[in-house]
PQR file of N, CA, C, O and H, with PARSE charges and radii, in Angstrom:
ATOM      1  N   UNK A   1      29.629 202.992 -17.592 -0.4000 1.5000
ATOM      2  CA  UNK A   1      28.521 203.565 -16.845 -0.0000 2.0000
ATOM      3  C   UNK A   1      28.591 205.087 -16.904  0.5500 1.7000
ATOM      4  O   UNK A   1      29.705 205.575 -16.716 -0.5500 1.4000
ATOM      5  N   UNK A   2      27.571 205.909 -17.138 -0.4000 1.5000
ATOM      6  CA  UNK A   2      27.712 207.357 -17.047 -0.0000 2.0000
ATOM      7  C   UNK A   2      27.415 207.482 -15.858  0.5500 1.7000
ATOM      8  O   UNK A   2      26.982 206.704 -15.007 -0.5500 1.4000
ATOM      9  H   UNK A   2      26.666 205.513 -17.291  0.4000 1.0000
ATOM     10  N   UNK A   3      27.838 209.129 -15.874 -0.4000 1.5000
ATOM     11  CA  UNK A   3      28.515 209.502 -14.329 -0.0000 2.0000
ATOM     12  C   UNK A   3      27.322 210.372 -13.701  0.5500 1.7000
ATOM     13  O   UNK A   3      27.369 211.102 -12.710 -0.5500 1.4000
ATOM     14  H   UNK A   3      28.190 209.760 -16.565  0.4000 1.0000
ATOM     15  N   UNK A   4      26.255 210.097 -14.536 -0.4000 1.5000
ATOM     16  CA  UNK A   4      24.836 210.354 -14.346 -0.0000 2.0000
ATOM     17  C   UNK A   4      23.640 209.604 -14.510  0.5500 1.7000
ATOM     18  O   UNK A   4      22.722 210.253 -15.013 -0.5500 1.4000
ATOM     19  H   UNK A   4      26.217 209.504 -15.341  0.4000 1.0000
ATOM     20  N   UNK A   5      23.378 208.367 -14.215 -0.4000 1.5000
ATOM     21  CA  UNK A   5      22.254 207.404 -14.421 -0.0000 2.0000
ATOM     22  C   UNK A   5      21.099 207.798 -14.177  0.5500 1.7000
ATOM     23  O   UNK A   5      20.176 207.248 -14.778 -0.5500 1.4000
ATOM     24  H   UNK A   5      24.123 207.839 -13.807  0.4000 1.0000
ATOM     25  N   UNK A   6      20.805 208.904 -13.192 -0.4000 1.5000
ATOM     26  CA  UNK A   6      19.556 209.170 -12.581 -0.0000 2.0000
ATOM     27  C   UNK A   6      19.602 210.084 -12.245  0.5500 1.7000
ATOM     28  O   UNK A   6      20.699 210.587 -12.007 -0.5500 1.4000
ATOM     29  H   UNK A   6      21.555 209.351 -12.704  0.4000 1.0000
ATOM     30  N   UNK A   7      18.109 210.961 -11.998 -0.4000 1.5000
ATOM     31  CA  UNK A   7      18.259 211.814 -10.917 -0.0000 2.0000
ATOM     32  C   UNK A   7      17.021 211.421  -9.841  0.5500 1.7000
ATOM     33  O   UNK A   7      16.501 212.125  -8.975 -0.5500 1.4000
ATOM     34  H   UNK A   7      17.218 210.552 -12.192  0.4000 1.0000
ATOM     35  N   UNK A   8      16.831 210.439 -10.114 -0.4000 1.5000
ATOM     36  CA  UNK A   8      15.973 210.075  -8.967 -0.0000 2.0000
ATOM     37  C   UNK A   8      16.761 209.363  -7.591  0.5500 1.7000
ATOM     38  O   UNK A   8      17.551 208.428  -7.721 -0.5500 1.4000
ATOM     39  H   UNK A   8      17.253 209.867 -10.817  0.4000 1.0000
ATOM     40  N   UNK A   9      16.416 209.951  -6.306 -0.4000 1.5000
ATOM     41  CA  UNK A   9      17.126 209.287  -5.151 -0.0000 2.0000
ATOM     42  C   UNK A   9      15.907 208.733  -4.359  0.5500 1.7000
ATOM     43  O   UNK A   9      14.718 208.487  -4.557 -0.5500 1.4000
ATOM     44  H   UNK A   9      15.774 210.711  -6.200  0.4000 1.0000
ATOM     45  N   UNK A  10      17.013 208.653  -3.152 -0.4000 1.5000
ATOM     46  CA  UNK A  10      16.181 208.131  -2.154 -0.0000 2.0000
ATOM     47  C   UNK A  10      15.851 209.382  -1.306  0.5500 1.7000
ATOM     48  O   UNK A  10      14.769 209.317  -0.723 -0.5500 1.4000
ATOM     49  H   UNK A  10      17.979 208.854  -2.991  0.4000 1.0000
ATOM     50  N   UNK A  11      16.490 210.376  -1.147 -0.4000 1.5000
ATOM     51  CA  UNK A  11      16.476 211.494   0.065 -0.0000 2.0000
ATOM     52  C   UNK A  11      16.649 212.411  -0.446  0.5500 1.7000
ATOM     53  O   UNK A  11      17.267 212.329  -1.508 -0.5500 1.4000
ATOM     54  H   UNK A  11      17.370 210.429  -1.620  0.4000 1.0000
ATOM     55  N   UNK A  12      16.182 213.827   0.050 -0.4000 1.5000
ATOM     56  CA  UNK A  12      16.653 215.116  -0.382 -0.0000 2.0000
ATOM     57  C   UNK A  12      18.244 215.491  -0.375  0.5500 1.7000
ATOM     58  O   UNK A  12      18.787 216.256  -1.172 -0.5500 1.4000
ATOM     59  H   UNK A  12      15.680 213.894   0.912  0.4000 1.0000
ATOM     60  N   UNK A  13      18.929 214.721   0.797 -0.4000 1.5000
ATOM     61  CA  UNK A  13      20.353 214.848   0.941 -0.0000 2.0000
ATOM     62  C   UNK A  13      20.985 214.344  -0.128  0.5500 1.7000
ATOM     63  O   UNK A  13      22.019 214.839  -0.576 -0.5500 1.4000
ATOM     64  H   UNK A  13      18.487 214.099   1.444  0.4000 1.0000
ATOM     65  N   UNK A  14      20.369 213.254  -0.644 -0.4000 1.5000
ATOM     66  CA  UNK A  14      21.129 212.358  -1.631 -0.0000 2.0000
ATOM     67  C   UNK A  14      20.899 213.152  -2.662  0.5500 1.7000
ATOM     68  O   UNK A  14      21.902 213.354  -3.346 -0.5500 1.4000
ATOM     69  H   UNK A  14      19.529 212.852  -0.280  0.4000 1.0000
ATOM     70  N   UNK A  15      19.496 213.905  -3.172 -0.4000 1.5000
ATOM     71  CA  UNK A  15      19.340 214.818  -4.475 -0.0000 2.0000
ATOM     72  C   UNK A  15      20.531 215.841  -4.353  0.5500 1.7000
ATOM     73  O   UNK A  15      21.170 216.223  -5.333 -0.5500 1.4000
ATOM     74  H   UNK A  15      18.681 213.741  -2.616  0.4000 1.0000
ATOM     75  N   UNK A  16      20.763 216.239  -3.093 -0.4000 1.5000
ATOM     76  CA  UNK A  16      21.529 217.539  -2.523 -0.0000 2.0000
ATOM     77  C   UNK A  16      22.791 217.023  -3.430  0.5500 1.7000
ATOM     78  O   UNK A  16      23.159 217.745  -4.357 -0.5500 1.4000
ATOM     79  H   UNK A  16      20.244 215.928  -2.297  0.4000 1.0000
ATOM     80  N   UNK A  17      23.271 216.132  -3.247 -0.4000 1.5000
ATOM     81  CA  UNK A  17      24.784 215.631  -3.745 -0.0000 2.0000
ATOM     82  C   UNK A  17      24.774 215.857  -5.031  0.5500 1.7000
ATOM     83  O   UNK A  17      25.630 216.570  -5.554 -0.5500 1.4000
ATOM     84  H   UNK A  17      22.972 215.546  -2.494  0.4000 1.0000
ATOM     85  N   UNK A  18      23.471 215.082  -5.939 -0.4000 1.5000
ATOM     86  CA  UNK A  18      23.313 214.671  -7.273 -0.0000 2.0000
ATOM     87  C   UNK A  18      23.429 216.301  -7.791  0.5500 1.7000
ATOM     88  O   UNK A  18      23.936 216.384  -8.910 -0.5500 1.4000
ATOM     89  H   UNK A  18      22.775 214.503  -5.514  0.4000 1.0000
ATOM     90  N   UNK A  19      23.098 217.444  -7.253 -0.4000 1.5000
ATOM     91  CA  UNK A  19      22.830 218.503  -7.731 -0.0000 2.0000
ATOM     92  C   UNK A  19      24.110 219.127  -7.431  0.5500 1.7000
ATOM     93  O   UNK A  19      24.459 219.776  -8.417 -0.5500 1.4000
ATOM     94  H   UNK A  19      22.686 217.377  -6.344  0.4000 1.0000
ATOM     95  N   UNK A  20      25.046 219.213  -6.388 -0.4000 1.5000
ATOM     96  CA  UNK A  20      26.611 219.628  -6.876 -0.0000 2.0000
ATOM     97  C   UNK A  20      27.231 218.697  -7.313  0.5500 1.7000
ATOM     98  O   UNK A  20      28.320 219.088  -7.734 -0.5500 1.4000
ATOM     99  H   UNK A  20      24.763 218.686  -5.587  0.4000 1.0000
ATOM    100  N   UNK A  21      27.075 217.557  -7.438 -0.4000 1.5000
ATOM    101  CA  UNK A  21      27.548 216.587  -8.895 -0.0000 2.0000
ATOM    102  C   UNK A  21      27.770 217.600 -10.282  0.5500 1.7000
ATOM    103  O   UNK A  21      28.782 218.025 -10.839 -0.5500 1.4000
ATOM    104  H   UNK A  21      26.190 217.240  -7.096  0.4000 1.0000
ATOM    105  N   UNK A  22      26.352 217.753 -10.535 -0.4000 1.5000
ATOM    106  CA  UNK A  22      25.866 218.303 -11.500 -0.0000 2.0000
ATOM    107  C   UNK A  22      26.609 219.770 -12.082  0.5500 1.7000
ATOM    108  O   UNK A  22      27.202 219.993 -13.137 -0.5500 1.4000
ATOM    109  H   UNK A  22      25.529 217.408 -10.083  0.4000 1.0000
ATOM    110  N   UNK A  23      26.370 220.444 -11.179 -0.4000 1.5000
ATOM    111  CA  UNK A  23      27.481 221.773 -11.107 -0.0000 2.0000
ATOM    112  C   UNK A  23      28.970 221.362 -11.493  0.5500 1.7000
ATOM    113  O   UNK A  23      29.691 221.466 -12.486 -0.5500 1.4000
ATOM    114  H   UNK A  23      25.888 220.263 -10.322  0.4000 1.0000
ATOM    115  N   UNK A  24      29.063 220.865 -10.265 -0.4000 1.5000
ATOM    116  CA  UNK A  24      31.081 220.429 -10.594 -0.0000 2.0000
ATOM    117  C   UNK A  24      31.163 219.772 -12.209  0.5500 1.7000
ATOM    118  O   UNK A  24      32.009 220.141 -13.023 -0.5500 1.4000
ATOM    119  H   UNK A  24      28.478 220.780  -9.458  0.4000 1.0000
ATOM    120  N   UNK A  25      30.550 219.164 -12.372 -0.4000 1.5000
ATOM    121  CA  UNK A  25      30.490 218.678 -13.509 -0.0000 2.0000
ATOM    122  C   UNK A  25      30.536 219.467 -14.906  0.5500 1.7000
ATOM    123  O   UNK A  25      31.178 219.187 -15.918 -0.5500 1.4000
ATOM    124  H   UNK A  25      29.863 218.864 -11.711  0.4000 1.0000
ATOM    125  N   UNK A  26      29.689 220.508 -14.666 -0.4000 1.5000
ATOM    126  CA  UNK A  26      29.380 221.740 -15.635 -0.0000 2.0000
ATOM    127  C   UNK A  26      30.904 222.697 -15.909  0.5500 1.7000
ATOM    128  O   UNK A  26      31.489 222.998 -16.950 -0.5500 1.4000
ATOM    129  H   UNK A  26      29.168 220.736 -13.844  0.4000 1.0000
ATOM    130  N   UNK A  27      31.148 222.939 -14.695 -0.4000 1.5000
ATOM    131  CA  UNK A  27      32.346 223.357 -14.833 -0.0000 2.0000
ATOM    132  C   UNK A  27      33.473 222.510 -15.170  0.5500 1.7000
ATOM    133  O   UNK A  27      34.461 222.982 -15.731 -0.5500 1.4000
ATOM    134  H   UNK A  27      30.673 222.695 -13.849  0.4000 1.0000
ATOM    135  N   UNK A  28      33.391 221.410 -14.893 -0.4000 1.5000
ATOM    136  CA  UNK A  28      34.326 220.388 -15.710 -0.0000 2.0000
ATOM    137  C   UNK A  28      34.854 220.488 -17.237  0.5500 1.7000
ATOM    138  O   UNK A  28      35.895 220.733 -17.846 -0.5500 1.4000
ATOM    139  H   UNK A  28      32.588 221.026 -14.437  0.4000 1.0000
ATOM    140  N   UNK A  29      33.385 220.119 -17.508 -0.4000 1.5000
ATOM    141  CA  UNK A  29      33.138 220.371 -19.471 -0.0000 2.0000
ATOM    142  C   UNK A  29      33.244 221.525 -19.872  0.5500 1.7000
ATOM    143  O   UNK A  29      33.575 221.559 -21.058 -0.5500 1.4000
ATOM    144  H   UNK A  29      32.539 219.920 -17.014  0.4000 1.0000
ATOM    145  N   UNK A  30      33.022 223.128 -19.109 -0.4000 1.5000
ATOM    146  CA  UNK A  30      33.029 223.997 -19.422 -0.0000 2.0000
ATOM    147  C   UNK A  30      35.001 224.270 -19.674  0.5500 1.7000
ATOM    148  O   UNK A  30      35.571 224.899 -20.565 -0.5500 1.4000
ATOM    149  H   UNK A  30      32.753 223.101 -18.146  0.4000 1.0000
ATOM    150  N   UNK A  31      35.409 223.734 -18.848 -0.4000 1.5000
ATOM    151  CA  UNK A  31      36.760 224.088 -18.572 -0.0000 2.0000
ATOM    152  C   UNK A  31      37.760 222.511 -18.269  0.5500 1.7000
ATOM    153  O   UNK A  31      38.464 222.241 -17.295 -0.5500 1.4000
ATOM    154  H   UNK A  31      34.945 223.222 -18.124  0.4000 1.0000
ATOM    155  N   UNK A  32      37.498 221.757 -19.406 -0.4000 1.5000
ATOM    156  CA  UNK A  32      38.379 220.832 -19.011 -0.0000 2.0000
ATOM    157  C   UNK A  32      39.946 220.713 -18.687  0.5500 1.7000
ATOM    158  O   UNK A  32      40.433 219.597 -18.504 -0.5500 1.4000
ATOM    159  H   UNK A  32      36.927 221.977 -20.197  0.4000 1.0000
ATOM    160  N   UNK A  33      40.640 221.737 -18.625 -0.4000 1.5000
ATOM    161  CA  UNK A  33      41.767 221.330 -18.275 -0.0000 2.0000
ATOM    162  C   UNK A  33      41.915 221.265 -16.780  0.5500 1.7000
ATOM    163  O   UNK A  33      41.580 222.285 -16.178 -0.5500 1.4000
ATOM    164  H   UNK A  33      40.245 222.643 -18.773  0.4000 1.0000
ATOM    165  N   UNK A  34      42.308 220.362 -16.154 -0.4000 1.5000
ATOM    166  CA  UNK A  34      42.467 220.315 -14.944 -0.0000 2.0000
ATOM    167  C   UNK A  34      43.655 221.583 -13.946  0.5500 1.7000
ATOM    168  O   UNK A  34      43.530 221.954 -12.779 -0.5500 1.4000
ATOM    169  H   UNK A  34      42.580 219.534 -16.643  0.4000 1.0000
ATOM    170  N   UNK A  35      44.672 221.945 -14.913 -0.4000 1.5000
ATOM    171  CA  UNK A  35      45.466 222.766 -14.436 -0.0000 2.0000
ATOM    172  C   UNK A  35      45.094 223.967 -14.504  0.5500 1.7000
ATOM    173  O   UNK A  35      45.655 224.658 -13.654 -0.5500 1.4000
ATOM    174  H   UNK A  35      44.773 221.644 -15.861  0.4000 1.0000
ATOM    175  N   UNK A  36      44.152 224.698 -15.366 -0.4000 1.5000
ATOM    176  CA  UNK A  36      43.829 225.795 -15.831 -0.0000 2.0000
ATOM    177  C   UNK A  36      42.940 226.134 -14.473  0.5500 1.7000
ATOM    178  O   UNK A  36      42.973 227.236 -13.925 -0.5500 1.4000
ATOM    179  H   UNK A  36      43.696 224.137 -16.056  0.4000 1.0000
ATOM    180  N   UNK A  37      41.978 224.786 -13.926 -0.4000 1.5000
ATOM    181  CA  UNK A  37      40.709 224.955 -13.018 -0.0000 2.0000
ATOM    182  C   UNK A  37      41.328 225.401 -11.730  0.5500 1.7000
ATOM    183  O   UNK A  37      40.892 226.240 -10.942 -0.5500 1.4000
ATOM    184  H   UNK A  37      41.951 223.891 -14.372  0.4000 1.0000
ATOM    185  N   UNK A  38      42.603 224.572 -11.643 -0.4000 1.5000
ATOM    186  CA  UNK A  38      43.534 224.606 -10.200 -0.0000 2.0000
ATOM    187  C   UNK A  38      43.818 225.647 -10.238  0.5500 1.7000
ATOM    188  O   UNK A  38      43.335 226.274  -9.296 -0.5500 1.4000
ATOM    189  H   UNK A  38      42.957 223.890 -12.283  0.4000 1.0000
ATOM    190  N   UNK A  39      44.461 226.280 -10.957 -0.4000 1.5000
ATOM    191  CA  UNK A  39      44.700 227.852 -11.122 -0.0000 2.0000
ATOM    192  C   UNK A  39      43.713 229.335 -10.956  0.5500 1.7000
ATOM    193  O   UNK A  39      43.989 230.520 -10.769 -0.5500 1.4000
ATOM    194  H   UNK A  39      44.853 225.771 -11.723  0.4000 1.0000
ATOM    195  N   UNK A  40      42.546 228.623 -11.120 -0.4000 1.5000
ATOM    196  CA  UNK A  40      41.422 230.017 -11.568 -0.0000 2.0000
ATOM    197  C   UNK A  40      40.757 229.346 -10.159  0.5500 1.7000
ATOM    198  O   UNK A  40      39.676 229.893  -9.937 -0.5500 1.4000
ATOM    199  H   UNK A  40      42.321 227.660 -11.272  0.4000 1.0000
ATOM    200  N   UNK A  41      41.037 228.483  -9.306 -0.4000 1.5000
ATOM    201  CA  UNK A  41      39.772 228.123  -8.029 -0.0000 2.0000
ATOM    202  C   UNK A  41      40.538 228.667  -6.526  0.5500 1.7000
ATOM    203  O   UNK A  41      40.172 228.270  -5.420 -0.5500 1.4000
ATOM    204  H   UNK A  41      41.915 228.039  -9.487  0.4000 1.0000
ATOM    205  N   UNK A  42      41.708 229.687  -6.764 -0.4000 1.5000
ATOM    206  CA  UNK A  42      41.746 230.405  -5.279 -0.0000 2.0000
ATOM    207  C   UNK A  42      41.381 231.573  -5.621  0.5500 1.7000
ATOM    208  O   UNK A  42      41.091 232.210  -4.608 -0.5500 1.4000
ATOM    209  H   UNK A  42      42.006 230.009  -7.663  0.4000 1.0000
ATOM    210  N   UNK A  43      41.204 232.387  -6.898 -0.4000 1.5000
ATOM    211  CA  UNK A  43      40.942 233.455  -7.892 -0.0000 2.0000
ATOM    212  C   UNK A  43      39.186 233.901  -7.108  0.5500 1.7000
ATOM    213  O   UNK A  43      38.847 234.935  -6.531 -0.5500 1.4000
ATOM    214  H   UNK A  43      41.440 231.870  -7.720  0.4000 1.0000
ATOM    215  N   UNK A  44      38.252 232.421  -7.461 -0.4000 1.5000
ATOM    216  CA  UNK A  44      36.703 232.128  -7.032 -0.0000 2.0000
ATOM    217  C   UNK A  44      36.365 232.406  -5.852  0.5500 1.7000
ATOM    218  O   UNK A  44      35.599 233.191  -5.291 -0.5500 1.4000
ATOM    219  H   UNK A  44      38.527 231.581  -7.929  0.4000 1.0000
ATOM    220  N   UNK A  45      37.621 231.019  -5.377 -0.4000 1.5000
ATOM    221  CA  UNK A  45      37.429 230.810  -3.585 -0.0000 2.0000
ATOM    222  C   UNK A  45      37.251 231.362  -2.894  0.5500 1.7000
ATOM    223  O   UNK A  45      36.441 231.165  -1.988 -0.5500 1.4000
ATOM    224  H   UNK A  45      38.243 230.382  -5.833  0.4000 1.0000
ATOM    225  N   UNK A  46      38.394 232.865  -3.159 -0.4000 1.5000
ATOM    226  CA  UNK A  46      37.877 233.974  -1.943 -0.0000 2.0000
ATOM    227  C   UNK A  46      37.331 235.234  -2.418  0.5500 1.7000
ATOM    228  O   UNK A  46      37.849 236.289  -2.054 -0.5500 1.4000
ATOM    229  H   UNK A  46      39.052 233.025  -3.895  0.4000 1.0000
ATOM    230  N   UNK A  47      36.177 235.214  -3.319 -0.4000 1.5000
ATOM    231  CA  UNK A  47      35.434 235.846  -3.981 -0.0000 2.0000
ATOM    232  C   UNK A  47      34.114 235.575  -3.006  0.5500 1.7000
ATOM    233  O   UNK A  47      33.546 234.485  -2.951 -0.5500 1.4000
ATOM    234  H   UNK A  47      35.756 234.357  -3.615  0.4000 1.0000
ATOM    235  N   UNK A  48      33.829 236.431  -2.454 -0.4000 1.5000
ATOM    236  CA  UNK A  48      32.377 236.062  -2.166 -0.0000 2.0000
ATOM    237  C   UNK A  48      31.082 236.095  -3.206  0.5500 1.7000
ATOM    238  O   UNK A  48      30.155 235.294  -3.091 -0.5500 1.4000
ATOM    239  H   UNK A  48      34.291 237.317  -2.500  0.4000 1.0000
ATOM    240  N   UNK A  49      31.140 237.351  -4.471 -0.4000 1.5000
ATOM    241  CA  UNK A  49      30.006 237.014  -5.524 -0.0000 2.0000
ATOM    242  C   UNK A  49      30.104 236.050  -5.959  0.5500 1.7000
ATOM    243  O   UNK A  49      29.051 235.508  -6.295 -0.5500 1.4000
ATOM    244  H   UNK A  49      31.893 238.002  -4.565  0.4000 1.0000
ATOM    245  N   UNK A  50      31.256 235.395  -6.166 -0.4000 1.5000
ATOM    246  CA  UNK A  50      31.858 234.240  -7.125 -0.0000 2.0000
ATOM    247  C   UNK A  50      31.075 233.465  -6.292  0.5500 1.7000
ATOM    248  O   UNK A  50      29.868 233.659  -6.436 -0.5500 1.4000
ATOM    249  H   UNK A  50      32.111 235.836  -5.893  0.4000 1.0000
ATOM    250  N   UNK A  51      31.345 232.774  -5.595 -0.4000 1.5000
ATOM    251  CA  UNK A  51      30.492 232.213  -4.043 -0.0000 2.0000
ATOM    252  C   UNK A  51      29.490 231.670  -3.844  0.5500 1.7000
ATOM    253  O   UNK A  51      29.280 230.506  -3.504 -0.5500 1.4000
ATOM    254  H   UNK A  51      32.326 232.617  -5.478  0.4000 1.0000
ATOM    255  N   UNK A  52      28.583 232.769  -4.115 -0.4000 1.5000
ATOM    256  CA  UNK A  52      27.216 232.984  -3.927 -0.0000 2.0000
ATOM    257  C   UNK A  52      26.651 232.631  -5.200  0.5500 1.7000
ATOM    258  O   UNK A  52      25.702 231.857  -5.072 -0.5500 1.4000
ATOM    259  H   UNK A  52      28.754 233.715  -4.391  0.4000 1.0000
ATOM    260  N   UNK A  53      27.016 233.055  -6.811 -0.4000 1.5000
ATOM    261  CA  UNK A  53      26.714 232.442  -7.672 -0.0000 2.0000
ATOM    262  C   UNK A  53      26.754 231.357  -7.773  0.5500 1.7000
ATOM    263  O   UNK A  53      25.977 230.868  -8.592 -0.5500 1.4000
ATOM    264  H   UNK A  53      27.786 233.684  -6.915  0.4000 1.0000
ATOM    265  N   UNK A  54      27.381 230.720  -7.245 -0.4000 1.5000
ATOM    266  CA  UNK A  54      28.063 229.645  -7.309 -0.0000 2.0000
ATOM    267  C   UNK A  54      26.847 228.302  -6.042  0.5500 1.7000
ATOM    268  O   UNK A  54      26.344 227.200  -6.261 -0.5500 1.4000
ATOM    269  H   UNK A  54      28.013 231.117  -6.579  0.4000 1.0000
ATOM    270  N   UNK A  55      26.861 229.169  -4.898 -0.4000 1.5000
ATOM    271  CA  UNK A  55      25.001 228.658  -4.530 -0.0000 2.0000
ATOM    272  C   UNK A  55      24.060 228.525  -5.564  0.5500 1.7000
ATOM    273  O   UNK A  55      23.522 227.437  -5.769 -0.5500 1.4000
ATOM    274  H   UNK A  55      27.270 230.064  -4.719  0.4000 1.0000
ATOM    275  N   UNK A  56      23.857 229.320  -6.099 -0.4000 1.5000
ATOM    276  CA  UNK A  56      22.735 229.470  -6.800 -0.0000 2.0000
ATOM    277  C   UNK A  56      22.793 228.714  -8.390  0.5500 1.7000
ATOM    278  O   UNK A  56      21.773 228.651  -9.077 -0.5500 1.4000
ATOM    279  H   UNK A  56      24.293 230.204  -5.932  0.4000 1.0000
ATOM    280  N   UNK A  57      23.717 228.328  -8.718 -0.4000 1.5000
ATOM    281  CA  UNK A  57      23.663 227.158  -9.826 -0.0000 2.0000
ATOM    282  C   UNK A  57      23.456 225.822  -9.231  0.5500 1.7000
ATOM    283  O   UNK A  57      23.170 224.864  -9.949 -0.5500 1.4000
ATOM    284  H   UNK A  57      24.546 228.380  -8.160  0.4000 1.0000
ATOM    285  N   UNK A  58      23.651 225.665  -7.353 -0.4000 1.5000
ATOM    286  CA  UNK A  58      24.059 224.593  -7.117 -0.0000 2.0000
ATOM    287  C   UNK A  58      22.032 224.197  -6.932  0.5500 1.7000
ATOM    288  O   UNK A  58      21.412 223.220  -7.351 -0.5500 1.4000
ATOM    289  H   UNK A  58      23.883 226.444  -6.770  0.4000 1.0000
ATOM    290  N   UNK A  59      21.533 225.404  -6.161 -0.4000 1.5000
ATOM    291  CA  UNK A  59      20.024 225.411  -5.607 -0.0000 2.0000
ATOM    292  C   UNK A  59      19.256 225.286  -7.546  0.5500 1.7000
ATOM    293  O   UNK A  59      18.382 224.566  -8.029 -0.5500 1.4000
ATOM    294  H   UNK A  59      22.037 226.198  -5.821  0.4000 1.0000
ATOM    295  N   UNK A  60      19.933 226.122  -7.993 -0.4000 1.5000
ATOM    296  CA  UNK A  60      19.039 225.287  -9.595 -0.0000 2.0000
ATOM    297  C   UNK A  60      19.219 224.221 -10.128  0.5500 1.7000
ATOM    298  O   UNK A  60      18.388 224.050 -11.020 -0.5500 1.4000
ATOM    299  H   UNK A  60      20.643 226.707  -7.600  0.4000 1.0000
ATOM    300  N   UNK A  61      20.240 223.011  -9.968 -0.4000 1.5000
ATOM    301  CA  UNK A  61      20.243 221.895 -10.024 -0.0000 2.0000
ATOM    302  C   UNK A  61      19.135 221.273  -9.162  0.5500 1.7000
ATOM    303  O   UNK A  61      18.233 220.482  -9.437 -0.5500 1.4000
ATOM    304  H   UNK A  61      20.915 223.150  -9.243  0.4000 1.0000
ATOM    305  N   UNK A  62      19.497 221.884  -8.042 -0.4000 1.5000
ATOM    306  CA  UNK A  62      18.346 220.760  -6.709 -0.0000 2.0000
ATOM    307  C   UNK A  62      17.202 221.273  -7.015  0.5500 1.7000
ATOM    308  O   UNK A  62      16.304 220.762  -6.345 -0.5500 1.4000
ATOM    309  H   UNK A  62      20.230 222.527  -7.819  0.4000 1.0000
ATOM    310  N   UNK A  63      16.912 221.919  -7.607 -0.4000 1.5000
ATOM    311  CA  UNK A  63      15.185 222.265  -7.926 -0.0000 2.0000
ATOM    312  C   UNK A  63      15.112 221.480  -8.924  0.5500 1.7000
ATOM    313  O   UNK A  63      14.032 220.891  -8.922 -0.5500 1.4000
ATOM    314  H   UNK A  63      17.641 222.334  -8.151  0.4000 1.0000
ATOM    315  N   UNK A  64      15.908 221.148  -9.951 -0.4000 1.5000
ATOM    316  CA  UNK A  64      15.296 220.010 -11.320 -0.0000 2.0000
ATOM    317  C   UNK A  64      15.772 218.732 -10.354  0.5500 1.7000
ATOM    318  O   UNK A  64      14.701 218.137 -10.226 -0.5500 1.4000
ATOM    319  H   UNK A  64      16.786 221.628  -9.952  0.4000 1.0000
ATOM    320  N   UNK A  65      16.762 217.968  -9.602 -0.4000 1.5000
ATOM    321  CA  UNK A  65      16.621 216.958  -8.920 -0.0000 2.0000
ATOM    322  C   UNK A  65      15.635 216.963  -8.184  0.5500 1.7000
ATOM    323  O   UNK A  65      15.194 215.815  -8.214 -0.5500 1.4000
ATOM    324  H   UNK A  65      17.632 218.451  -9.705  0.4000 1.0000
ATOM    325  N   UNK A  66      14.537 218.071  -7.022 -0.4000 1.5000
ATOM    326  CA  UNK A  66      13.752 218.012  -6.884 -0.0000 2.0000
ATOM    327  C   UNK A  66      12.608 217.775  -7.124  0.5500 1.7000
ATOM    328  O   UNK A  66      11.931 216.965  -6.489 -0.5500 1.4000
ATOM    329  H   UNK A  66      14.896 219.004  -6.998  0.4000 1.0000
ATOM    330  N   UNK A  67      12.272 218.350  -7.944 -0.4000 1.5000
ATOM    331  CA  UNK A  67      11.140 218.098  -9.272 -0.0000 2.0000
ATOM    332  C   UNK A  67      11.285 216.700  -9.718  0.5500 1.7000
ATOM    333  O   UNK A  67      10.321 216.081  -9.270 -0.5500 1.4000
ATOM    334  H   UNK A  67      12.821 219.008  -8.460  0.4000 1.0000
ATOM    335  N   UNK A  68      12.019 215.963 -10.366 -0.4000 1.5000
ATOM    336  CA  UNK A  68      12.253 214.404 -10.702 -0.0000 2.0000
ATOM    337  C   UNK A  68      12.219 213.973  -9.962  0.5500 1.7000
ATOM    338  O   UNK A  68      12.395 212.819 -10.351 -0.5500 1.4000
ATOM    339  H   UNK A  68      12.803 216.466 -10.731  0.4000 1.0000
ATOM    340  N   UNK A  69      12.050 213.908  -8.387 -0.4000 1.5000
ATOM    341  CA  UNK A  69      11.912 213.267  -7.510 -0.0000 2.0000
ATOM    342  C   UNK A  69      10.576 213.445  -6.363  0.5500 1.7000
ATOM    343  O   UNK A  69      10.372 212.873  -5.292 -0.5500 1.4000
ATOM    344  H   UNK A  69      11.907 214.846  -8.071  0.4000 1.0000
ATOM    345  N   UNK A  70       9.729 214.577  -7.158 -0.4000 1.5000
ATOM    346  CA  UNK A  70       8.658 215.063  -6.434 -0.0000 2.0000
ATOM    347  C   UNK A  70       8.973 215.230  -4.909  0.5500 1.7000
ATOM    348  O   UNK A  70       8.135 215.016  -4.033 -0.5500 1.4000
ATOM    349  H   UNK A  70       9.895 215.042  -8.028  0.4000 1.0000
ATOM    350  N   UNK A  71      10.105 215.585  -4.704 -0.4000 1.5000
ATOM    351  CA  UNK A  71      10.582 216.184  -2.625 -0.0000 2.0000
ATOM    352  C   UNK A  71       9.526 217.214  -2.564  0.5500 1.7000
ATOM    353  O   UNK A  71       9.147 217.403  -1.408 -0.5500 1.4000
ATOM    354  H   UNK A  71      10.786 215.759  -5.416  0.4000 1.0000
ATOM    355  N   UNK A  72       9.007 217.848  -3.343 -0.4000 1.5000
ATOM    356  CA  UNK A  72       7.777 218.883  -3.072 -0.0000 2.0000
ATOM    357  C   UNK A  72       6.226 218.539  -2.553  0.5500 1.7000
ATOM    358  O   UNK A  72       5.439 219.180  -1.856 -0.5500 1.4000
ATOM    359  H   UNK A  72       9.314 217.695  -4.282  0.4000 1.0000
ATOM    360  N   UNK A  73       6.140 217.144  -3.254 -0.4000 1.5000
ATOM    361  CA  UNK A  73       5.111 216.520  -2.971 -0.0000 2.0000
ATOM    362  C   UNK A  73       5.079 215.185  -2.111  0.5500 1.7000
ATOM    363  O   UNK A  73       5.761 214.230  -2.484 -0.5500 1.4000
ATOM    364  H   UNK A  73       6.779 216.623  -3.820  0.4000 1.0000
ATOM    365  N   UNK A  74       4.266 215.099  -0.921 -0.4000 1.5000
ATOM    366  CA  UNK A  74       3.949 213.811  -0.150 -0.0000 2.0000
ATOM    367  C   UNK A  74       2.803 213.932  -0.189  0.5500 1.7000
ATOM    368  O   UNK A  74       2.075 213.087   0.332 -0.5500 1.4000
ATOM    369  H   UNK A  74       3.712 215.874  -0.618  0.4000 1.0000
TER
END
């Protein structure tokens, strides 16, 4: 099963998830070693730009889970 079947949900909360899925994920493939990530994520953590970018890849996922799920439109 891929670790992405859909991006259609039931709720905006549930898109909310699917969209830092999506992120964590990015950085996954971007950086697969698991020890390298452990190492470079207290470096991020207490970075506040780091941070905040780091919102903002998460809010551009939930705008394309949004969109596939029309949350804009009732």
């Amino acid at each position: 099963m891929s670790w992405l079947p859909t991006l259609i949900t039931d709720t905006p909360e549930e898109g909310y998830a699917v969209a830092i899925k999506l992120s964590r994920m990015a950085v996954k493939m971007t950086q697969p070693d698991d020890a390298i990530r452990a190492k470079l994520r207290p470096i991020y953590g207490e970075d506040a730009t780091n941070l905040i970018q780091s919102s903002q890849v998460v809010a551009t996922n939930f705008n394309t889970v949004a969109m596939a799920n029309n949350f804009w439109r009732d």
